[in-house]
Residue, then its C-alpha position, 0 to 999 in steps of 0.5 A: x606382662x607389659x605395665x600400662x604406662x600413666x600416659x596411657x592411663x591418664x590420657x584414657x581417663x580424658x577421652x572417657x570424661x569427653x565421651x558424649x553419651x551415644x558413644x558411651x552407649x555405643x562403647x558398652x555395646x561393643x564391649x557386651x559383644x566382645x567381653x560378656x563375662x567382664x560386662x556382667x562382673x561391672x553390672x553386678x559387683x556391688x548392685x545391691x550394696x552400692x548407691x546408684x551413682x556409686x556403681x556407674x562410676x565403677x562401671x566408669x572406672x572399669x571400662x576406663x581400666x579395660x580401654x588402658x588395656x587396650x589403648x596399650x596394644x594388648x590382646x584381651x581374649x574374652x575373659x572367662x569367669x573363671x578368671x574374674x573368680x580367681x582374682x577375686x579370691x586373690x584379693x579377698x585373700x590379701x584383705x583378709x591378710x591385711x585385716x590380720x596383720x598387726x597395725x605396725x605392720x600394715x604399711x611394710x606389708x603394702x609397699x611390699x605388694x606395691x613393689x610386686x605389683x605389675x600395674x603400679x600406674x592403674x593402682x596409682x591412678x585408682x588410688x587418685x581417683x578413688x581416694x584422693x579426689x575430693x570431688x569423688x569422694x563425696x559420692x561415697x556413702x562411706x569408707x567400706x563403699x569406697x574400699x568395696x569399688x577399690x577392691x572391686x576395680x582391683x580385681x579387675x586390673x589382676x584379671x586382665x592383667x592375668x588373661x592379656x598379652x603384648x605384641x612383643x611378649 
């Protein structure tokens, strides 16, 4: 699987911050037709946990991650649940782990996942913007908020990630 480069990511991100609001409308239409199941995962992930302002930046964030996906030339067939299902596993399965994991430990085990990881640059870019954004992070209500978002969008990068393919594969 093809790594979605940082310029691709980041030059994403700046359309999607310019995106006048019609168009944004028109952006969810589209993908309602097209990705059904993904759509539904960006509703409802976090409807009842997360405040208002914290679930549309999710869904932000997530059609962001999918348009990096496509903006990248990889075809995207329309995402089962069963794929989304799996990922979440995945994920539950290394926070669990992680939660387990001794503290000295915690940091070797990451870099490990880190350098495994496929798509650095979307992980990277999540981390910034989720993390260390100053602005952003006065959104969250708390910790377990930001971390649940950050699992959350996580899930989604490994699904597509998991269902896509390039060109030149």
């Amino acid at each position: 699987m093809q790594a979605i480069s940082e310029a691709t990511i980041y030059t994403i991100w700046q359309e999607m911050n310019d995106l006048d609001p019609d168009s944004a409308i028109q952006m969810v239409e589209d993908l309602v037709e097209n990705q059904p199941i993904l759509v539904n995962y960006l509703i409802q992930t976090g409807q009842d946990f997360l405040s208002a302002e914290e679930q549309e930046f999710f869904m932000f964030l997530g059609l962001s991650i999918f348009l990096a996906f496509e903006k990248s030339g990889a075809r995207i067939p329309e995402i089962p649940h069963s794929a989304i299902e799996s990922a979440e596993k995945r994920n539950a399965s290394m926070v669990k782990y992680l939660s387990e994991e001794p503290e000295s430990d915690i940091l070797n085990t990451v870099l490990n996942i880190w350098k495994g990881y496929n798509q650095r640059g979307l992980l990277r870019f999540l981390i910034e913007t989720i993390v260390d954004d100053e602005e952003n992070n006065e959104m969250f209500e708390d910790d377990e908020h930001r971390a649940f978002v950050f699992i959350g969008l996580k899930t989604l990068i490994d699904c597509l990630d998991d269902v896509s393919s390039f060109p030149s594969e």
